[in-house]
mmCIF file as gemmi writes it, N, C-alpha and C atoms, coordinates in Angstrom:
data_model
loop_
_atom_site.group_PDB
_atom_site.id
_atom_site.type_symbol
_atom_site.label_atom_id
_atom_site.label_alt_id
_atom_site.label_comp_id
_atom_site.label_asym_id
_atom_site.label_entity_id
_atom_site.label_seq_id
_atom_site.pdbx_PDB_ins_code
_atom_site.Cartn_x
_atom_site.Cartn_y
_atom_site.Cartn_z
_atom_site.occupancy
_atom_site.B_iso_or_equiv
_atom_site.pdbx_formal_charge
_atom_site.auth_seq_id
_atom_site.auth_asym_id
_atom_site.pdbx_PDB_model_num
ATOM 1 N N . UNK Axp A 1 ? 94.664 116.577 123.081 1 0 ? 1 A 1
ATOM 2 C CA . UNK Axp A 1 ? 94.767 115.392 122.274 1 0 ? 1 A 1
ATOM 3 C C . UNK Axp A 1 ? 93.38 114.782 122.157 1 0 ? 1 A 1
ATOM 4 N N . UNK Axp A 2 ? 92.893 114.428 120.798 1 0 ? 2 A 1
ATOM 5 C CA . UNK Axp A 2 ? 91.759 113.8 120.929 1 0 ? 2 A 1
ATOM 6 C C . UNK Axp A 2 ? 91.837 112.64 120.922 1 0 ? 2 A 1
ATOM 7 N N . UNK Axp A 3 ? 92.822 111.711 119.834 1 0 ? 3 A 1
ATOM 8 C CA . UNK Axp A 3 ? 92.997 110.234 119.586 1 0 ? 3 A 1
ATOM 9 C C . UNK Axp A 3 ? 94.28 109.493 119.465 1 0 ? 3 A 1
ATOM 10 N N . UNK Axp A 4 ? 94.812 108.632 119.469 1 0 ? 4 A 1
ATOM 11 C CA . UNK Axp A 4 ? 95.591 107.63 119.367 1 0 ? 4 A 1
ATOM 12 C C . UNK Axp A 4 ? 95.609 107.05 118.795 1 0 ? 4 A 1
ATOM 13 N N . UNK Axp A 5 ? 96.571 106.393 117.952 1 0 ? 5 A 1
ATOM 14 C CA . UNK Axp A 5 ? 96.382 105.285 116.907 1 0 ? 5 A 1
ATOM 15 C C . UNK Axp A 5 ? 97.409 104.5 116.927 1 0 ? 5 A 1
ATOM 16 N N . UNK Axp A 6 ? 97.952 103.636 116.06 1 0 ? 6 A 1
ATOM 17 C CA . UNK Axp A 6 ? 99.579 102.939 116.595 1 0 ? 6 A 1
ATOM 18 C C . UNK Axp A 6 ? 100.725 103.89 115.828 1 0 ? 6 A 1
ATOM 19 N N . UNK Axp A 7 ? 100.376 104.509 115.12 1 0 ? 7 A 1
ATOM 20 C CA . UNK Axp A 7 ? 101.29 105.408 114.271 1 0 ? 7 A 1
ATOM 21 C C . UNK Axp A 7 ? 100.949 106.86 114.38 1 0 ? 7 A 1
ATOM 22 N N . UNK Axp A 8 ? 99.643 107.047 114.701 1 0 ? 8 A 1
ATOM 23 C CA . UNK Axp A 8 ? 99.476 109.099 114.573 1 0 ? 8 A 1
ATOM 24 C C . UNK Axp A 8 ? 98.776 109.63 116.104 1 0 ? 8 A 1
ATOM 25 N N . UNK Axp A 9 ? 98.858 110.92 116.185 1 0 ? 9 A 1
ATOM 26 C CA . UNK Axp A 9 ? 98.424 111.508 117.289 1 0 ? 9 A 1
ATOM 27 C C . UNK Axp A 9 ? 97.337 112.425 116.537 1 0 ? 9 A 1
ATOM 28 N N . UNK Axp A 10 ? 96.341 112.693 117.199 1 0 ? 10 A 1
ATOM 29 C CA . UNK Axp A 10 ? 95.619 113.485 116.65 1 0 ? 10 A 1
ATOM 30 C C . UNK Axp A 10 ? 94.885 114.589 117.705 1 0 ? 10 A 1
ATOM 31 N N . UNK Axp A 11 ? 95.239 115.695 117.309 1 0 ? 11 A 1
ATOM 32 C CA . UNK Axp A 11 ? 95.351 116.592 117.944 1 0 ? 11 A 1
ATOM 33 C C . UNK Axp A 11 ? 94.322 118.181 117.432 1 0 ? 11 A 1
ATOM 34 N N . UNK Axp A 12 ? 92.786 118.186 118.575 1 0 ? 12 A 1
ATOM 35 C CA . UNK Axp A 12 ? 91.921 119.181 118.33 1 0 ? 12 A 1
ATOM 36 C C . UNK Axp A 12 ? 92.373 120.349 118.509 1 0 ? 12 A 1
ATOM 37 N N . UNK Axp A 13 ? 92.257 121.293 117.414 1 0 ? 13 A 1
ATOM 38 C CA . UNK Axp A 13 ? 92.637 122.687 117.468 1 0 ? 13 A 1
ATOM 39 C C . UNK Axp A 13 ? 91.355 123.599 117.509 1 0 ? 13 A 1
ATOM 40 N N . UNK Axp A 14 ? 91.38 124.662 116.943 1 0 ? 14 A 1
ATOM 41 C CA . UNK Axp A 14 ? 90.622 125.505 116.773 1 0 ? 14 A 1
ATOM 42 C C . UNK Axp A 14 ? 91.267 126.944 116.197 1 0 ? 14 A 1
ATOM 43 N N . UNK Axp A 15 ? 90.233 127.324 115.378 1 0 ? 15 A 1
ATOM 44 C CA . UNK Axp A 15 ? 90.987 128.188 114.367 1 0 ? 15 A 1
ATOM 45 C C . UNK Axp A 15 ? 90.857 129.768 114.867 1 0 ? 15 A 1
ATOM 46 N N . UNK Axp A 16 ? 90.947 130.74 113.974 1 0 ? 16 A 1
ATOM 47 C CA . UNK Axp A 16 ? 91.136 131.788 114.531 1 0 ? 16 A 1
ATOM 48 C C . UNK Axp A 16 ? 89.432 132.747 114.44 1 0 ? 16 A 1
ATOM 49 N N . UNK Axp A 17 ? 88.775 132.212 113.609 1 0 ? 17 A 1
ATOM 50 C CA . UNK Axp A 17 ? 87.314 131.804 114.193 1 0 ? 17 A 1
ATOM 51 C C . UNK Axp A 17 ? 86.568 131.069 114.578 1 0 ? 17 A 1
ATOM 52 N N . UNK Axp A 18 ? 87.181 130.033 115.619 1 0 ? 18 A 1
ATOM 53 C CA . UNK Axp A 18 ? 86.797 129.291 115.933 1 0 ? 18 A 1
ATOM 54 C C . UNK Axp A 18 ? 86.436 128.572 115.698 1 0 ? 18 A 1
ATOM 55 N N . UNK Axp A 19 ? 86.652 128.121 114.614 1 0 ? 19 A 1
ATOM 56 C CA . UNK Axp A 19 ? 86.048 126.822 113.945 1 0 ? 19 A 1
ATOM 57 C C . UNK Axp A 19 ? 87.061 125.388 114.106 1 0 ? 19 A 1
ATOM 58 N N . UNK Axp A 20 ? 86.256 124.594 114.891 1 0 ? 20 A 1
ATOM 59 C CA . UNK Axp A 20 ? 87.176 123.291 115.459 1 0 ? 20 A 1
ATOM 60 C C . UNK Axp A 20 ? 87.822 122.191 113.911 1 0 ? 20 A 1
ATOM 61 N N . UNK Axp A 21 ? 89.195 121.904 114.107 1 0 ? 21 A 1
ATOM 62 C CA . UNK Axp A 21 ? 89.67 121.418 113.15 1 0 ? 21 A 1
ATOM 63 C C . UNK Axp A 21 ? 90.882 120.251 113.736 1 0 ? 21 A 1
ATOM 64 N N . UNK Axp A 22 ? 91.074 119.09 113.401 1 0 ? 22 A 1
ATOM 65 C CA . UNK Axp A 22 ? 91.773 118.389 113.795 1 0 ? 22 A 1
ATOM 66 C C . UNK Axp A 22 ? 93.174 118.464 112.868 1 0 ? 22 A 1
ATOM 67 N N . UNK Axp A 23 ? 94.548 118.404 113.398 1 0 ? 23 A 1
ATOM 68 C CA . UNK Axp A 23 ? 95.914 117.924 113.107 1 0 ? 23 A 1
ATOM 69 C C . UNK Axp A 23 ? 96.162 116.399 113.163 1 0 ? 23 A 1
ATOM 70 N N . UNK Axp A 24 ? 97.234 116.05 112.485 1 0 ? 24 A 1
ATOM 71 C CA . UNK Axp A 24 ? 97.874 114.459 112.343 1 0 ? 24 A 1
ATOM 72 C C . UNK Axp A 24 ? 99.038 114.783 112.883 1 0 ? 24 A 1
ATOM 73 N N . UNK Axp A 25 ? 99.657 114.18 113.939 1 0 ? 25 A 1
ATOM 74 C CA . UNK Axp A 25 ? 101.069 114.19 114.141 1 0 ? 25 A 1
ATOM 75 C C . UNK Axp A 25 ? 101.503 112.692 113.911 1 0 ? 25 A 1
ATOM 76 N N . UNK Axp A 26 ? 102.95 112.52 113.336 1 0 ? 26 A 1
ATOM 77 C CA . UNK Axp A 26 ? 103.129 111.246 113.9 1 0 ? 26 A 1
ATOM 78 C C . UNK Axp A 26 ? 104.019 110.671 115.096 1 0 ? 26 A 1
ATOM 79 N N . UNK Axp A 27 ? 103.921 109.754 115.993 1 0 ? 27 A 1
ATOM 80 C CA . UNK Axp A 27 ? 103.83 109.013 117.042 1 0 ? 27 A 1
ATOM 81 C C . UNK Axp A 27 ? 105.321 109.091 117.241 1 0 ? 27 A 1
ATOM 82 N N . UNK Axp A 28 ? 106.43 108.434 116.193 1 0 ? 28 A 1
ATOM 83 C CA . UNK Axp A 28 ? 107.897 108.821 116.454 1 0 ? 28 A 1
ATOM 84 C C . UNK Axp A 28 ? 108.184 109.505 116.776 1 0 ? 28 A 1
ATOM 85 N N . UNK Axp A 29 ? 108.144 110.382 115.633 1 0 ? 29 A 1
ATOM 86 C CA . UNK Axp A 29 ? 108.765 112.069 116.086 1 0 ? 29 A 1
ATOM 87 C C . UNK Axp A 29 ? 108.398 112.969 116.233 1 0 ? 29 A 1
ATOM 88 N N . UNK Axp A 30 ? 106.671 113.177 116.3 1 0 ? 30 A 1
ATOM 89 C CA . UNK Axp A 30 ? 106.556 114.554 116.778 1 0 ? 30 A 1
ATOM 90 C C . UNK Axp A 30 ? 105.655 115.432 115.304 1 0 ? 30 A 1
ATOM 91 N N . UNK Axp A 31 ? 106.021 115.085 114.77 1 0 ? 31 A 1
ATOM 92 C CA . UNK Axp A 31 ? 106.293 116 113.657 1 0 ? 31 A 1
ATOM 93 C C . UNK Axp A 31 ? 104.726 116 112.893 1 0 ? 31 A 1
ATOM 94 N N . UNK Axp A 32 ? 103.992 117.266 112.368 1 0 ? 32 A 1
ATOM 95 C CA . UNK Axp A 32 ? 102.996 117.176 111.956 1 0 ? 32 A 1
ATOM 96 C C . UNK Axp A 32 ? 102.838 116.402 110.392 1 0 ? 32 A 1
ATOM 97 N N . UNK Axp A 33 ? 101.827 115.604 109.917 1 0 ? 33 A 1
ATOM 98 C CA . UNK Axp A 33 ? 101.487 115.011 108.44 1 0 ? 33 A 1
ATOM 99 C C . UNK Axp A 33 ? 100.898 115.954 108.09 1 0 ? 33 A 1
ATOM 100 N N . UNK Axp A 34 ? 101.072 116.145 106.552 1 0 ? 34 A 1
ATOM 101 C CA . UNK Axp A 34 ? 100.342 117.503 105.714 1 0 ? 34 A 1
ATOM 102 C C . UNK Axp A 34 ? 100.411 118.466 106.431 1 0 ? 34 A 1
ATOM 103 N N . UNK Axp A 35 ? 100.715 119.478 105.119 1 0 ? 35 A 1
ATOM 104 C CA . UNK Axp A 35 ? 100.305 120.797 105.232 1 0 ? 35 A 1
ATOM 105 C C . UNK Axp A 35 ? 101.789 121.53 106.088 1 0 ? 35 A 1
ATOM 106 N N . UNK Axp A 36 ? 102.001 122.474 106.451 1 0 ? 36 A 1
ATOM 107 C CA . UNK Axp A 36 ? 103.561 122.572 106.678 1 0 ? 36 A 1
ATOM 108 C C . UNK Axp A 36 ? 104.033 122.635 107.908 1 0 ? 36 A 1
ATOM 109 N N . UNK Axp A 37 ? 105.427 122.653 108.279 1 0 ? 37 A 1
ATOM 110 C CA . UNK Axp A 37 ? 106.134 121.893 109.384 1 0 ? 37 A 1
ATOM 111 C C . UNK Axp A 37 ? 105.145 122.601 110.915 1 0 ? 37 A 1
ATOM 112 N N . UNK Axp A 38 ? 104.77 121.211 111.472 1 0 ? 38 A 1
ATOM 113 C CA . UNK Axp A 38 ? 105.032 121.749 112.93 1 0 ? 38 A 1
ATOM 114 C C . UNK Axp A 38 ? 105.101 120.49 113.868 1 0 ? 38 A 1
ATOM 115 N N . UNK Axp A 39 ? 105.701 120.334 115.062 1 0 ? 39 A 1
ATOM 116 C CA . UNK Axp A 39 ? 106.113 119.573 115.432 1 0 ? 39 A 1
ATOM 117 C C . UNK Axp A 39 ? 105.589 120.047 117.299 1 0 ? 39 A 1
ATOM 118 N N . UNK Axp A 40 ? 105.261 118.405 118.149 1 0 ? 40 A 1
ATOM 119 C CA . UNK Axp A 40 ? 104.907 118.493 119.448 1 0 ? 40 A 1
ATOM 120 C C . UNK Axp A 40 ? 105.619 118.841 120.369 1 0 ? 40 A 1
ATOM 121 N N . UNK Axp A 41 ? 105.584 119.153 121.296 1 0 ? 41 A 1
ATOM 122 C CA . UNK Axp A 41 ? 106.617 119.59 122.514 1 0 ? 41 A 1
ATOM 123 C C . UNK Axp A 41 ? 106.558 119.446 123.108 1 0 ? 41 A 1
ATOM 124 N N . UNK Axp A 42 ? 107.541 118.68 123.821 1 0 ? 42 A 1
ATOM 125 C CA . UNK Axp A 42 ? 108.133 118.241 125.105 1 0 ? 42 A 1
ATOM 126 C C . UNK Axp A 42 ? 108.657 118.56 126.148 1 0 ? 42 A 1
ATOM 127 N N . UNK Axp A 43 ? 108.438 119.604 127.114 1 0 ? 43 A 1
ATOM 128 C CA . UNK Axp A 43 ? 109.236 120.492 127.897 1 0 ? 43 A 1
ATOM 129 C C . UNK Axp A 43 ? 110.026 119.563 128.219 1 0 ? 43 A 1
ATOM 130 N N . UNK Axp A 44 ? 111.432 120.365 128.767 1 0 ? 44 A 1
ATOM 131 C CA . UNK Axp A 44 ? 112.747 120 128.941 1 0 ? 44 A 1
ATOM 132 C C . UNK Axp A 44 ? 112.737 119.533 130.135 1 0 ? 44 A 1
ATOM 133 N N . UNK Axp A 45 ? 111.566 119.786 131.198 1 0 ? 45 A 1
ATOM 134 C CA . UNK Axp A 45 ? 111.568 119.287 132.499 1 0 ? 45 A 1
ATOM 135 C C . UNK Axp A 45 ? 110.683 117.438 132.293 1 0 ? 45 A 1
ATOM 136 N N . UNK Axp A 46 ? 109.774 117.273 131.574 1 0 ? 46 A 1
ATOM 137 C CA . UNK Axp A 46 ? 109.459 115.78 131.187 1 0 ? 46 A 1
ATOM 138 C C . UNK Axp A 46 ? 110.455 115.313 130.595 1 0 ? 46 A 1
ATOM 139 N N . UNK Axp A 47 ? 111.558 115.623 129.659 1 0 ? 47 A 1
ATOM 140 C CA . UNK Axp A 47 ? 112.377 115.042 129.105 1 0 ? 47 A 1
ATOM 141 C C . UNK Axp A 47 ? 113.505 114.377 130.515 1 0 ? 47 A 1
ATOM 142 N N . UNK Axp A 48 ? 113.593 115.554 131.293 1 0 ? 48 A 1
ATOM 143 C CA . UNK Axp A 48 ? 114.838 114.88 132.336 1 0 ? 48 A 1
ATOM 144 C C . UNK Axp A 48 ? 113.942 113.774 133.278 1 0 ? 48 A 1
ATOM 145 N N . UNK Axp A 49 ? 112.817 113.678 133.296 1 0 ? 49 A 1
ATOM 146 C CA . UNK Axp A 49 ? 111.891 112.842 134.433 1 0 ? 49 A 1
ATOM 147 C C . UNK Axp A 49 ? 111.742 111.617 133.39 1 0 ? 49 A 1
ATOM 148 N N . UNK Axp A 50 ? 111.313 111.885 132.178 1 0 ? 50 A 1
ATOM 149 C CA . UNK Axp A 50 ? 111.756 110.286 131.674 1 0 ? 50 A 1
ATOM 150 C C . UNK Axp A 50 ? 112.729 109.787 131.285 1 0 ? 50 A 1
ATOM 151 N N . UNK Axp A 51 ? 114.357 110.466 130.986 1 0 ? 51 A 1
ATOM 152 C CA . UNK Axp A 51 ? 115.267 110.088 131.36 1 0 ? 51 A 1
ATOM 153 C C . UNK Axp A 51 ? 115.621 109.857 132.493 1 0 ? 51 A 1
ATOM 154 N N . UNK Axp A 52 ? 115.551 110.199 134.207 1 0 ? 52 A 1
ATOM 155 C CA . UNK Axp A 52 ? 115.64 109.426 134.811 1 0 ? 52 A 1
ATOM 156 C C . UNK Axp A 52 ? 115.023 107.978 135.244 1 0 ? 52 A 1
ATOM 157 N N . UNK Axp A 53 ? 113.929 108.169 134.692 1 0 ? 53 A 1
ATOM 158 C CA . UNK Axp A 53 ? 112.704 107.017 134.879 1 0 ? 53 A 1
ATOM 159 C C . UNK Axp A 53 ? 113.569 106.103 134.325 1 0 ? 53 A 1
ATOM 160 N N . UNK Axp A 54 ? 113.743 106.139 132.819 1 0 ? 54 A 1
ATOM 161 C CA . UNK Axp A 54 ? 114.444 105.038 132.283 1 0 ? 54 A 1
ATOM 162 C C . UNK Axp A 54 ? 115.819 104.675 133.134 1 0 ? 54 A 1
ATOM 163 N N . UNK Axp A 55 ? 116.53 105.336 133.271 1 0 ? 55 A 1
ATOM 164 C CA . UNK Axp A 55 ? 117.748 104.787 134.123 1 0 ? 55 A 1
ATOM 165 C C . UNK Axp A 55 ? 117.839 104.085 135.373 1 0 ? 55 A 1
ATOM 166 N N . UNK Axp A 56 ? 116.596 104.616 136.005 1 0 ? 56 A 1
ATOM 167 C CA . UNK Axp A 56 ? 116.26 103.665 137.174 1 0 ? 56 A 1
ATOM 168 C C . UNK Axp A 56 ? 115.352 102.307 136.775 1 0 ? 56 A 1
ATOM 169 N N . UNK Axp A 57 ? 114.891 102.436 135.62 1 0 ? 57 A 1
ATOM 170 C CA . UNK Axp A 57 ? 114.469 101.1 135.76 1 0 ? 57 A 1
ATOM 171 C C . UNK Axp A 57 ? 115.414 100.307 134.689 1 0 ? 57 A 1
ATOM 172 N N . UNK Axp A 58 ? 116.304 100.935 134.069 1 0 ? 58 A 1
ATOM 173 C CA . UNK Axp A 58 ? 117.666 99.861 134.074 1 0 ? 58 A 1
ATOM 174 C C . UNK Axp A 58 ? 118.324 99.587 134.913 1 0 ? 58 A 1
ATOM 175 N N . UNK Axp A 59 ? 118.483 100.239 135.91 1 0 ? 59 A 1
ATOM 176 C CA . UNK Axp A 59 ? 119.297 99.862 137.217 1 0 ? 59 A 1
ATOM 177 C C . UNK Axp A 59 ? 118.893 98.501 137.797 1 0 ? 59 A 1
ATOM 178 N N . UNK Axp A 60 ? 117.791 98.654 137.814 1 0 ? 60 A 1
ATOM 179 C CA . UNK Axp A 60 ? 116.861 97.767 138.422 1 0 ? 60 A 1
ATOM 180 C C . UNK Axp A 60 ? 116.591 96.524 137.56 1 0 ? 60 A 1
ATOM 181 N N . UNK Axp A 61 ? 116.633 96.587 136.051 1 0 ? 61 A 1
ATOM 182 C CA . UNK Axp A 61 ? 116.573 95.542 135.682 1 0 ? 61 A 1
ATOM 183 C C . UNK Axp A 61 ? 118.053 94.716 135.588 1 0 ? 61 A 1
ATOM 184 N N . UNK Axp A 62 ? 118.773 95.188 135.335 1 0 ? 62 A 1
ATOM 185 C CA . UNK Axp A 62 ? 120.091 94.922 135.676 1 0 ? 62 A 1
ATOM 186 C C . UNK Axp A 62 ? 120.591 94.351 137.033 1 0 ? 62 A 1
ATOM 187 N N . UNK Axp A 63 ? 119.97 94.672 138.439 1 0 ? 63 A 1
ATOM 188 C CA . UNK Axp A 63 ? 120.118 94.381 139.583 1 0 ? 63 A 1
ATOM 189 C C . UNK Axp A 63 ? 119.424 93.117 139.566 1 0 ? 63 A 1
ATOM 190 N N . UNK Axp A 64 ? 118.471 92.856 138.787 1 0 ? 64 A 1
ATOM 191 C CA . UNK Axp A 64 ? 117.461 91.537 139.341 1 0 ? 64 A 1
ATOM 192 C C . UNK Axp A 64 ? 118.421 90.497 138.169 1 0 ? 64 A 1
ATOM 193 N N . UNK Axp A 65 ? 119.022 91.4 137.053 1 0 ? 65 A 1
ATOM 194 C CA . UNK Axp A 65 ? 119.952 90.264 136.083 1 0 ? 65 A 1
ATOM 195 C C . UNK Axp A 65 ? 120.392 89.416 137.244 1 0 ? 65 A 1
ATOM 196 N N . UNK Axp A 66 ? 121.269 90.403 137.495 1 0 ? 66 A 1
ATOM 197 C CA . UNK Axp A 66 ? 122.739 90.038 138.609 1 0 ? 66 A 1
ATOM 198 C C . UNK Axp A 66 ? 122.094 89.013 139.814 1 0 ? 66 A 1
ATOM 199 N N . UNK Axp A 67 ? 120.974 89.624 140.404 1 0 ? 67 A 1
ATOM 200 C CA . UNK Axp A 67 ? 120.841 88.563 141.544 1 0 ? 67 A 1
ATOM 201 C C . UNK Axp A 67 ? 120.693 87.57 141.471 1 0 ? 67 A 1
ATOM 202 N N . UNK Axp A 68 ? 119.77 87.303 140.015 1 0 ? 68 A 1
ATOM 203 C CA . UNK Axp A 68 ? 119.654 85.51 139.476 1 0 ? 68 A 1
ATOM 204 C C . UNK Axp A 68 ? 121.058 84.554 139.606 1 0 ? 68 A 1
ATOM 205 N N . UNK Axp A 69 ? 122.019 85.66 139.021 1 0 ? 69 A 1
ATOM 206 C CA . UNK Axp A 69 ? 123.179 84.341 138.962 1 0 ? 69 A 1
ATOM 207 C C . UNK Axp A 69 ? 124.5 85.747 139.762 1 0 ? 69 A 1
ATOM 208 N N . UNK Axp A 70 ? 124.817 85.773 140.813 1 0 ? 70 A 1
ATOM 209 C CA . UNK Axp A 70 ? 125.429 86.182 141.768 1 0 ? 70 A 1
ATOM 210 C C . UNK Axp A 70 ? 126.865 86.207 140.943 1 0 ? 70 A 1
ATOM 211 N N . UNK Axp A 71 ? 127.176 85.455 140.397 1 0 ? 71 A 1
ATOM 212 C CA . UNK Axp A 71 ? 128.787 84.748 140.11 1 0 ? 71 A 1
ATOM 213 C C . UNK Axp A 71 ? 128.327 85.137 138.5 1 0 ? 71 A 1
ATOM 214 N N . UNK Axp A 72 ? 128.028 86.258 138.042 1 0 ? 72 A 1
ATOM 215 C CA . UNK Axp A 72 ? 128.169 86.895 136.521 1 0 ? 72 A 1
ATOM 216 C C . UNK Axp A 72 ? 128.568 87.541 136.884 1 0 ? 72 A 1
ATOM 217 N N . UNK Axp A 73 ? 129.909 87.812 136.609 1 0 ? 73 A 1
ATOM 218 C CA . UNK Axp A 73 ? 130.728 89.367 136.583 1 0 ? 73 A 1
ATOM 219 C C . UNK Axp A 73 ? 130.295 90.331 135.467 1 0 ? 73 A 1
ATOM 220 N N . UNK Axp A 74 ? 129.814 89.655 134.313 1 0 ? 74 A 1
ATOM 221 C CA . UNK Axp A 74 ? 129.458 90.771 133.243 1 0 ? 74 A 1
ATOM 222 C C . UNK Axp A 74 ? 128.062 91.049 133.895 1 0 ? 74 A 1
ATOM 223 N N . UNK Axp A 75 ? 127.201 91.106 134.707 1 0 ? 75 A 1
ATOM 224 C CA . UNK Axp A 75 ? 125.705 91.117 134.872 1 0 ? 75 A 1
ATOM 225 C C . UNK Axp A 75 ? 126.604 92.617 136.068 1 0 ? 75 A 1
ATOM 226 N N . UNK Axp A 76 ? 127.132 91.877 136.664 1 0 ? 76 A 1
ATOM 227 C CA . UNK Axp A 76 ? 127.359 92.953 138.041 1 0 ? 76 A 1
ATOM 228 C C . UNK Axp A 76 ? 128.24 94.374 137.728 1 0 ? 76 A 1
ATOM 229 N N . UNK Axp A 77 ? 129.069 93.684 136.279 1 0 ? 77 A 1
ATOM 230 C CA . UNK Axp A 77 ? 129.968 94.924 135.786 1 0 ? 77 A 1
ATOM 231 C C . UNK Axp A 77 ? 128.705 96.263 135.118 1 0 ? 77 A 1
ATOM 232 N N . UNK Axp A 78 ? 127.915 95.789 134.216 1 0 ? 78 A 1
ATOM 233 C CA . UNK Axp A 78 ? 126.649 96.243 133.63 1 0 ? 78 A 1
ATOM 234 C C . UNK Axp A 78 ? 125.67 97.293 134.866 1 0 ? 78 A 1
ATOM 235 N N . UNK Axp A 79 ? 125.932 96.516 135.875 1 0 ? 79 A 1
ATOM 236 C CA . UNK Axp A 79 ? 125.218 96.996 137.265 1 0 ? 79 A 1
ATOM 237 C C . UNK Axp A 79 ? 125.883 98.578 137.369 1 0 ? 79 A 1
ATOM 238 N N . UNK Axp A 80 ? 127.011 97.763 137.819 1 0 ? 80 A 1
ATOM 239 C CA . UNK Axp A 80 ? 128.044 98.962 138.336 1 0 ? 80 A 1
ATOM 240 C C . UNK Axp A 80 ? 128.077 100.236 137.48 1 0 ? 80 A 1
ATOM 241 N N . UNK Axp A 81 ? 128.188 99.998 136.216 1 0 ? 81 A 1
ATOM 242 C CA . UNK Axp A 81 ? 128.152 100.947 135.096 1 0 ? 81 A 1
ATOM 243 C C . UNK Axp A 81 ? 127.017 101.744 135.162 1 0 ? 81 A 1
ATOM 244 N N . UNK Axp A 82 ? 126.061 100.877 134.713 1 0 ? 82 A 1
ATOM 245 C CA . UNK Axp A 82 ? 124.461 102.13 134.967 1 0 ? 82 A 1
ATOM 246 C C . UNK Axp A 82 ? 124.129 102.704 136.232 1 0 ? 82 A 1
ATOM 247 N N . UNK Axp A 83 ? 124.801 102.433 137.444 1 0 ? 83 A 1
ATOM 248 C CA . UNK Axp A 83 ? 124.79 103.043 138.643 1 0 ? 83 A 1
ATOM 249 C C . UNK Axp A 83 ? 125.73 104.499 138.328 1 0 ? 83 A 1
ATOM 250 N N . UNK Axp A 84 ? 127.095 104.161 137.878 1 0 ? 84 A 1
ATOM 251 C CA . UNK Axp A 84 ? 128.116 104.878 137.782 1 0 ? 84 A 1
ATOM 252 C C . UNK Axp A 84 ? 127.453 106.42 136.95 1 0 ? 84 A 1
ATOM 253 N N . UNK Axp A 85 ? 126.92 105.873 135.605 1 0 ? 85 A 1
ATOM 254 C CA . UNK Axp A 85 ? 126.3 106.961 134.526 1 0 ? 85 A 1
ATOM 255 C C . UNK Axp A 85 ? 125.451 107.463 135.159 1 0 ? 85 A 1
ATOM 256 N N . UNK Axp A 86 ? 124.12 107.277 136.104 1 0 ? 86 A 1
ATOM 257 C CA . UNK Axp A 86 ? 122.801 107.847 136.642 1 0 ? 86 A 1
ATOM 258 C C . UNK Axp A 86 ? 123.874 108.685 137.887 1 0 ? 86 A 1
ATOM 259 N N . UNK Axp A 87 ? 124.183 108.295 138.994 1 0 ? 87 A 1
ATOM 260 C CA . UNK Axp A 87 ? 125.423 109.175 139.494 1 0 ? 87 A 1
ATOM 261 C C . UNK Axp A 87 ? 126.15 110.221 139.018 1 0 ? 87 A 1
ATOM 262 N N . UNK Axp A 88 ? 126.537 110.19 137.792 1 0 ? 88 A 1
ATOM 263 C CA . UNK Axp A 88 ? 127.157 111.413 137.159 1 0 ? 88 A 1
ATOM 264 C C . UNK Axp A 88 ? 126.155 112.361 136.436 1 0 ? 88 A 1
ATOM 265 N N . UNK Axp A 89 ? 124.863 111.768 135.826 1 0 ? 89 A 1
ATOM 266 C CA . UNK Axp A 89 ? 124.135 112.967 135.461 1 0 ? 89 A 1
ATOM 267 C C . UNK Axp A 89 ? 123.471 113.832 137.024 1 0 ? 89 A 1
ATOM 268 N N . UNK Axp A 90 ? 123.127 112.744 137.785 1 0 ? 90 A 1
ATOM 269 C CA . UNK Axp A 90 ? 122.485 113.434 139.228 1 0 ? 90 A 1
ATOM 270 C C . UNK Axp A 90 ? 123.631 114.392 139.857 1 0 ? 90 A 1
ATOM 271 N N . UNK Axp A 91 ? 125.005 114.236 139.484 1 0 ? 91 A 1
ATOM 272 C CA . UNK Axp A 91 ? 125.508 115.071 140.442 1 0 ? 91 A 1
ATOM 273 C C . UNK Axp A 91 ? 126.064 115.972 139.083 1 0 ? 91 A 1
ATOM 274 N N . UNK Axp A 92 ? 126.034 115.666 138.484 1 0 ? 92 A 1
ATOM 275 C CA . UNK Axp A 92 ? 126.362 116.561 137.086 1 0 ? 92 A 1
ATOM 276 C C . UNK Axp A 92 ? 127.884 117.102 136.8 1 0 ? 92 A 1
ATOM 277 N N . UNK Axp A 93 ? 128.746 115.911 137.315 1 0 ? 93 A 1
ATOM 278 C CA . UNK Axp A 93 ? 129.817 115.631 136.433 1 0 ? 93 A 1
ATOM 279 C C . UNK Axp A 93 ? 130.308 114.692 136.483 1 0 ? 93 A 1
């Protein structure tokens, strides 16, 4: 990767004589601007590490909901739930 922007990735290649040439991806999805389809990749092992990432830090934001006001049943039900879902992908059913 060479650059960043708020919308594109830009990404140094090099050709098949070597001649250095930059790509546009964009930032959503992956997906290359101009010229024809190619798209970034994500191994399937970063995909499950930032899906758990995210679930634990809903857990967690959800836990600090709940502790503010003890006596929210919807804060603690919300709790219980995203505990319940991260539990079933970790044990995988």
């Amino acid at each position: 990767m060479v650059r960043l922007t708020g919308s594109e990735i830009f990404v140094r290649c090099t050709s098949s004589d070597g001649v250095p040439y930059q790509e546009r991806y964009g930032r959503r999805d992956g997906v290359r601007l101009g010229g024809g389809r190619a798209e970034l990749v994500k191994p399937e092992l970063q995909n499950a590490v930032l899906r758990e990432e995210q679930s634990v830090r809903r857990i967690d934001a959800l836990f600090r909901r709940w502790k503010r006001d003890r006596d929210d049943l919807d804060a603690l039900r919300s709790l219980r739930d995203a505990i319940s879902d991260y539990l079933q992908d970790r044990v995988g059913g």
